[in-house]
C-alpha positions as MATLAB code, in Angstrom:
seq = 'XXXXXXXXXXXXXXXXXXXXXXXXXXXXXXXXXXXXXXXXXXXXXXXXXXXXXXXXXXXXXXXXXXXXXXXXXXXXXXXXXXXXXXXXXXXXXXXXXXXXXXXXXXXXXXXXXXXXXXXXXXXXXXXXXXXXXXXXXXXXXXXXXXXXXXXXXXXXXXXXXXXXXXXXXXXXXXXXXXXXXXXXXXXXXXXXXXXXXXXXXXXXXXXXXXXXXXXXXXXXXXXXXXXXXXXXXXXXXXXXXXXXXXXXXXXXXXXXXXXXXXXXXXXXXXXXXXXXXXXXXXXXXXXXXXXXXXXXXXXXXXXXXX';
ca = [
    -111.979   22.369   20.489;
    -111.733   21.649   16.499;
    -109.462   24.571   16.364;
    -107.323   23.615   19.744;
    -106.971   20.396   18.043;
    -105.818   21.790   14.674;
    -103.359   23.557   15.704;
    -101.649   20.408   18.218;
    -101.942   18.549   14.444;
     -99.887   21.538   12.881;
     -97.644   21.705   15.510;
     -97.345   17.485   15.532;
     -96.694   17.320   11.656;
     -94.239   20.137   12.066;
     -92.101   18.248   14.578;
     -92.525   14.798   12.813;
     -91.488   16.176    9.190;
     -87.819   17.611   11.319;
     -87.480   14.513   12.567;
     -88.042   12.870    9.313;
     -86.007   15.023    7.201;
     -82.981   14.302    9.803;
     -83.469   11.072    9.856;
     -83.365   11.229    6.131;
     -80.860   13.142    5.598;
     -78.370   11.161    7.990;
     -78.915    7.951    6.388;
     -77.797    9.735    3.137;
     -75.101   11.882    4.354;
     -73.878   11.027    7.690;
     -71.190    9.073    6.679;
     -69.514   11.444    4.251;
     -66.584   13.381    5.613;
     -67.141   16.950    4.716;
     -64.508   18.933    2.861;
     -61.924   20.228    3.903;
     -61.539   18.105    7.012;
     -60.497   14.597    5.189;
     -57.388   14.710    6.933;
     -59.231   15.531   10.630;
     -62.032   13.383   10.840;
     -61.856    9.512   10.332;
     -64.355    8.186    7.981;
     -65.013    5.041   10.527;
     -65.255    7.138   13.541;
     -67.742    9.761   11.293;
     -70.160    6.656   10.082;
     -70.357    4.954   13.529;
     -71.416    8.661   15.114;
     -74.303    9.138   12.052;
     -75.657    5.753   12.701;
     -75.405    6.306   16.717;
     -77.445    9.748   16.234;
     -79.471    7.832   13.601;
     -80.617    4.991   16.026;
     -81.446    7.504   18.832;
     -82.944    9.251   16.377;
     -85.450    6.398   15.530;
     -86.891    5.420   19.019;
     -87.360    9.247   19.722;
     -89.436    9.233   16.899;
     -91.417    6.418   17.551;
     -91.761    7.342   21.078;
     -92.692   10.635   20.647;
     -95.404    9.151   18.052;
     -96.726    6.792   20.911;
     -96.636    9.776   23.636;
     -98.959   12.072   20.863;
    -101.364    9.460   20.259;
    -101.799    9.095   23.916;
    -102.310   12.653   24.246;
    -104.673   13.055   21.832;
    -106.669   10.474   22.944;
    -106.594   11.758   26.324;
    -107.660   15.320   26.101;
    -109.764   15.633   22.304;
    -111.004   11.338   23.094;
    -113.011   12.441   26.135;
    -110.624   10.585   28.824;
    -109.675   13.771   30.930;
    -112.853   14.135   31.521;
    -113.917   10.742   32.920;
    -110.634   11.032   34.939;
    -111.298   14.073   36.089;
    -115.352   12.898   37.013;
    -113.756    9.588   38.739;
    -111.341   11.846   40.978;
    -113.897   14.137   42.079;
    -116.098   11.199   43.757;
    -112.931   10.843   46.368;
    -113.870   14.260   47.771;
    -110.419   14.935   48.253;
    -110.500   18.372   48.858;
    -109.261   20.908   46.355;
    -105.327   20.689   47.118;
    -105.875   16.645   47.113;
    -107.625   16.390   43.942;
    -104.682   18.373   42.462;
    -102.185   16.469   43.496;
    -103.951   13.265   42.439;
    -104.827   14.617   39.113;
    -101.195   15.567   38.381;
     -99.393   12.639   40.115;
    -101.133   10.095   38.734;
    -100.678   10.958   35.507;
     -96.678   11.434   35.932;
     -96.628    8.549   37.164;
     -98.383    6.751   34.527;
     -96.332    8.333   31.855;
     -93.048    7.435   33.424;
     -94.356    3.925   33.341;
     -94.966    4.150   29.663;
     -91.494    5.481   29.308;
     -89.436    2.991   30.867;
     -89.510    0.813   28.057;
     -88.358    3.065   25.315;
     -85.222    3.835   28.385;
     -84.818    0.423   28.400;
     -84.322    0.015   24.919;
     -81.894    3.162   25.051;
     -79.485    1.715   27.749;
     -79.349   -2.130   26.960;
     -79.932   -2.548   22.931;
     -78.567    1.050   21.163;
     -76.139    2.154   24.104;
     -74.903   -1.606   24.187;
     -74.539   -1.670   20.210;
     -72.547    0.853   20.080;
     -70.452    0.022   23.094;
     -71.314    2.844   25.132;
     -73.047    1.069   28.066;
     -71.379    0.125   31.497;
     -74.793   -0.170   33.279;
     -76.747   -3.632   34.495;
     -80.079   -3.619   35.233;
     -79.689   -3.699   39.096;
     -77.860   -0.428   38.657;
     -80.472    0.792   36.098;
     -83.161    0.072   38.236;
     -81.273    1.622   41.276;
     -81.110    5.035   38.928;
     -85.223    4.856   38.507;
     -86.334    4.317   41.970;
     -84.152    7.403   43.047;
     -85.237    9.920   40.387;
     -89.023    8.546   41.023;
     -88.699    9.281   44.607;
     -87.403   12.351   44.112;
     -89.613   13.369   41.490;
     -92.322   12.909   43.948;
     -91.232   14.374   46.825;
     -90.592   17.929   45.252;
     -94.026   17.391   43.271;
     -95.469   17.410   46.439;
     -93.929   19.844   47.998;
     -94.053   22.150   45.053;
     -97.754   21.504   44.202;
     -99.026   21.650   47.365;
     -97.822   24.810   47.779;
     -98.642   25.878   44.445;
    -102.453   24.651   45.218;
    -102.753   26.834   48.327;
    -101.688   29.805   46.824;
    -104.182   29.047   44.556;
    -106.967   28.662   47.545;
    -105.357   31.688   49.536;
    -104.939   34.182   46.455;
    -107.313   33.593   43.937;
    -106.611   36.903   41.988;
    -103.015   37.019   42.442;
    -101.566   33.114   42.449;
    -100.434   32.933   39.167;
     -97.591   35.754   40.636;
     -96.988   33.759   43.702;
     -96.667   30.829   41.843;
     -94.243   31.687   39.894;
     -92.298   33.197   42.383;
     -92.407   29.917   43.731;
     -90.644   28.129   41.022;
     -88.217   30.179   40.124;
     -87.383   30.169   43.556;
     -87.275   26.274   43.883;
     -85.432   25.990   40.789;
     -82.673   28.661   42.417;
     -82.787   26.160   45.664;
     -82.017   23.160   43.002;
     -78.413   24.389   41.479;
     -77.869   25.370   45.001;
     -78.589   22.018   46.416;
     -77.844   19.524   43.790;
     -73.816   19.288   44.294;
     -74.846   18.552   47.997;
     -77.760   15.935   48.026;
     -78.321   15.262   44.284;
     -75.545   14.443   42.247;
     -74.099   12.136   45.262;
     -77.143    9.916   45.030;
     -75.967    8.990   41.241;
     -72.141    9.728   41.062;
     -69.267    9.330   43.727;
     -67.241   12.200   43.152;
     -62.991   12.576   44.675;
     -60.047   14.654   43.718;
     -58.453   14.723   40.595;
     -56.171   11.943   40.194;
     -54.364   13.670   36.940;
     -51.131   15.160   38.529;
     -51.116   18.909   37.924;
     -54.662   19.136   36.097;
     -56.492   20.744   38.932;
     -53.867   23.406   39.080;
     -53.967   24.207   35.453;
     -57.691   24.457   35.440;
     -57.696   26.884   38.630;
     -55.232   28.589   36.306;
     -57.129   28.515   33.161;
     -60.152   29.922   35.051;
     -58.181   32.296   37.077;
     -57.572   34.008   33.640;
     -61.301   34.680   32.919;
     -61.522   36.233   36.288;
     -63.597   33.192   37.691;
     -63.212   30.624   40.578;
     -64.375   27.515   41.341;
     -64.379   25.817   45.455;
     -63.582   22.381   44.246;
     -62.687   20.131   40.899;
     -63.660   16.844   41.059;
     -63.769   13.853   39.108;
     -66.883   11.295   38.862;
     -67.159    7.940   38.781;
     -69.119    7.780   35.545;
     -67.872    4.792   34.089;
     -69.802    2.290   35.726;
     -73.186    3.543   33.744;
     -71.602    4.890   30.412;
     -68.730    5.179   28.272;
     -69.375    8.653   27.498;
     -67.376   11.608   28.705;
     -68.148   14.886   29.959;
     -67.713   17.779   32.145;
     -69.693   20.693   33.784;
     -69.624   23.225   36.277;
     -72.129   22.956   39.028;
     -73.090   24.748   41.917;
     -73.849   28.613   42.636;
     -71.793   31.359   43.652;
     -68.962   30.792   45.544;
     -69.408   27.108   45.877;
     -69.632   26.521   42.199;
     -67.970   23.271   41.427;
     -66.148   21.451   38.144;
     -66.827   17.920   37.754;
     -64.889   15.694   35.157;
     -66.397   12.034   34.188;
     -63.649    9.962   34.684;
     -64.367    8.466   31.287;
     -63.373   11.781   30.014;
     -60.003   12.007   31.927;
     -59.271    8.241   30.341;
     -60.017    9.310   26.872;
     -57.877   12.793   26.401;
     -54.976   14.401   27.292;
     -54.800   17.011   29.235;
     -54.511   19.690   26.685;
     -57.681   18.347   25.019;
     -59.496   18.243   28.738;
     -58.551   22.043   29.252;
     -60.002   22.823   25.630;
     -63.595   21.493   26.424;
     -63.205   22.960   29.819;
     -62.606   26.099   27.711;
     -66.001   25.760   25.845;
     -67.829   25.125   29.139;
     -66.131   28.907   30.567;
     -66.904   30.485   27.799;
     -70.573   29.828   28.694;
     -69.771   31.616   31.842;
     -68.163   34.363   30.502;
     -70.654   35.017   28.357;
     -73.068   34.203   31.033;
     -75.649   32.434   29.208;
     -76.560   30.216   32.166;
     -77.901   33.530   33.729;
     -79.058   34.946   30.412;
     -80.806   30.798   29.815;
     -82.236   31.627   33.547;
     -83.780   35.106   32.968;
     -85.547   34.048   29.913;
     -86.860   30.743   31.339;
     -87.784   32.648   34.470;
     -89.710   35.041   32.007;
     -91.417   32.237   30.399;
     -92.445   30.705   33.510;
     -94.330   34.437   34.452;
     -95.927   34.297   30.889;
     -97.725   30.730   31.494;
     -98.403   31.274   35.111;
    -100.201   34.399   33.849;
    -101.600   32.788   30.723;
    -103.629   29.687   33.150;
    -105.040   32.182   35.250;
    -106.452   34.132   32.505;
    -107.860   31.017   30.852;
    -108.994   29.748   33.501;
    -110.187   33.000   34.485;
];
């Protein structure tokens, strides 16, 4: 345990002094144009970014202070084990019990992290005049990804549980067959029942964009089903877009925010950035290593717990 807890410290202090020395080193340097690229970037534009970054950059720090405490208080102050004590008097079965254990505390620490969201949207987003959101809508936003959250906890941990129960010597395989296979199901699903529970999506309304896109990517050698544009604005003034979807339904979406703030040339050059990604394929590459992680802790719980 003394050594378990030495090396959480190690790894705590680690991640604190980054944060620190960025923190730091903004608040010195943000604001100064680099140079070479005076007559690029506006001074105005460069010091409102740093201190934007820098405020983020602040509550993350604080909350991931408040998160570690509550950790280490938690497992090395003797709490998991009560919990775990006060569960097991429900007699809930062993696929129960797990879900209880793990679901309960989600749920508790997305409760602890509404407030530092909070303080996100309506005091650093609003500063900075980035947010379009009221709290009807913002509250509208939580109840949807806490419902869903739920639902494929269940779903998944059930099923992880009774592998557990069914194959005690081989589960941690099944298992992570399991998620890699639910996470495939995800970027298959999301354009479909997802991201239409948060964004409204129609066609382009930029005359000739979609058409230069579908030509841009036709270059590459790729193809998308459908571009569409999002009604982003009404939670944030930021921009963006991505590519979504698998296969032969894979989608681009454009914020609308973004289609307000450039000009077409500048749209196609992020669009650009975002194919070179594909080219390159480092969503599959991303995929393959997190799938390979995934087999390497499925395998590492059984053994300890082995």
């Amino acid at each position: 345990m003394a050594i378990i807890l030495l090396l959480y410290l190690g790894v705590l202090a680690f991640e604190l002094g980054l944060h620190f020395l960025n923190n730091r080193h903004l608040k010195r340097c943000g604001h100064l144009v680099p140079a070479g690229f005076e007559t690029v970037v506006d001074p105005e534009t460069l010091a409102k970014t740093s201190a934007y970054t820098l405020a983020k950059g602040q509550i993350s720090l604080i909350q991931s202070l408040f998160d570690n405490a509550l950790t280490l208080l938690f497992v090395f102050g003797g709490l998991i084990a009560w919990y775990d004590h006060w569960l097991a008097e429900y007699n809930l079965g062993f696929i129960g019990t797990g879900l209880v254990f793990f679901l309960l505390l989600s749920l508790t620490k997305t409760l602890l992290d509404l407030p530092f969201d909070l303080y996100r949207h309506f005091k650093i987003e609003n500063r900075f005049g980035f947010n379009n959101m009221n709290l009807r809508l913002w509250c509208a936003d939580q109840i949807k990804f806490l419902l869903l959250s739920i639902l494929f906890f269940i779903l998944l941990a059930t099923a992880s549980f009774w592998l557990v129960q069914t194959a005690p010597t081989s589960w941690w395989l099944w298992v992570w067959g399991l998620l890699t296979g639910f996470s495939l199901l995800l970027m298959f699903i999301s354009p479909y029942i997802i991201e239409p529970l948060f964004f409204k999506f129609s066609p382009l309304k930029v005359e000739d964009l979609e058409e230069d896109i579908r030509t841009m990517m036709a270059k590459t050698g790729l193809a998308v089903s459908k571009v569409l544009q999002a009604d982003a604005s009404k939670r944030s003034a930021h921009s963006n877009a991505y590519f979504t979807g698998l296969g032969k339904q894979k989608r681009v979406v454009l914020f609308d925010t973004l289609l307000k703030q450039l000009t077409k040339e500048e749209i196609l050059a992020v669009l650009a950035h975002e194919l070179g990604h594909m080219k390159k394929r480092h969503i599959q590459k991303r995929m393959i290593l997190m799938a390979a992680a995934a087999l390497f802790y499925c395998w590492l719980a059984y053994a300890l717990i082995s």
